[in-house]
C-alpha positions in Angstrom: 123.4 80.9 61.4 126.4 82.9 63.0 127.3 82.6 66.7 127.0 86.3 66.2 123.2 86.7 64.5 122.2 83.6 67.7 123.7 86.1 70.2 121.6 89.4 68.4 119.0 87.3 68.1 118.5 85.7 71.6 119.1 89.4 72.8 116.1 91.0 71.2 114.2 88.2 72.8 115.3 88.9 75.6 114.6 92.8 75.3 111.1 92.1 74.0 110.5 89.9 77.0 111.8 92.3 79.6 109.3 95.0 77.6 106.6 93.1 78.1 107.1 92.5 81.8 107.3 95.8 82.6 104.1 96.6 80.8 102.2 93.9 83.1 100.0 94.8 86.1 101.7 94.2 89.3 100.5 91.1 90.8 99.2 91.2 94.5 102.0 89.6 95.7 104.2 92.5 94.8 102.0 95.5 95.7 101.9 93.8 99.3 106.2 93.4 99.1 106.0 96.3 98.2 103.7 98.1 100.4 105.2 96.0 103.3 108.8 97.5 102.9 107.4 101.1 102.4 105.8 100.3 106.1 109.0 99.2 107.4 111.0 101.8 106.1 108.7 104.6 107.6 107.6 102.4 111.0 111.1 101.1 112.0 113.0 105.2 113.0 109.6 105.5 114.6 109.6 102.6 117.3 113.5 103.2 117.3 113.1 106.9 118.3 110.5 105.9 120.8 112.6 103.4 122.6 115.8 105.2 122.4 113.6 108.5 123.5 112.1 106.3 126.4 116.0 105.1 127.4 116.5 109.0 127.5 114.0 110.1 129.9 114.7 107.1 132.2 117.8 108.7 132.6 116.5 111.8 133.8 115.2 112.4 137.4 111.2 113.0 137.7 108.7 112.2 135.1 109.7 113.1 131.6 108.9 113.1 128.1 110.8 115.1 126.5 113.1 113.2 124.4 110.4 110.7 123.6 107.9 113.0 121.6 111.0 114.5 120.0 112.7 111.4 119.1 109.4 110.0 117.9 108.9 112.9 115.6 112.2 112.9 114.4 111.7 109.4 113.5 108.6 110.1 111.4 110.7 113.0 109.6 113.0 110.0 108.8 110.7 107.5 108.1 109.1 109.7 105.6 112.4 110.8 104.0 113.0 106.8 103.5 109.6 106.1 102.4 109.6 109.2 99.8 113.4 108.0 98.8 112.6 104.4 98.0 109.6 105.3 95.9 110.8 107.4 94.7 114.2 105.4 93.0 111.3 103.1 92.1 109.8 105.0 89.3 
């Protein structure tokens, strides 16, 4: 046997092994990976819009909330763009 017909052949192997992993279930491990970076990619622009939202308002004189709701909403907008993004690439 060729160098050449050991490299096609190893290489088929390797394809039908790479088929056969993508046709397995997901194990729990990664549906909970994988369901704990979705949350963090929609949760994180939400507490950062908060805080930063809260800074805001601190700044301003009296009691206000403006740029809290707004940045808070803006970070679900954004969190929701992400989430949609990355499962989206993971089809």
């Amino acid at each position: 046997m060729s160098d050449r017909d050991k490299l096609l052949e190893d290489t088929a192997k390797d394809v039908r092994r790479l088929n056969q992993r993508e046709r397995a279930p997901a194990t729990w491990a990664g549906i909970a990976f994988y369901g704990g970076t979705v949350g963090l990619l929609f949760v994180v622009p939400v507490v950062g819009g908060a805080y930063l939202g809260r800074w805001l308002d601190s700044l301003a004189s009296g009691y206000s909330v403006r740029w809290t709701v707004s940045l808070i909403v803006l970070g679900i907008a954004l969190g929701a763009y992400n989430a949609y993004r990355f499962m989206k690439g993971r089809q």
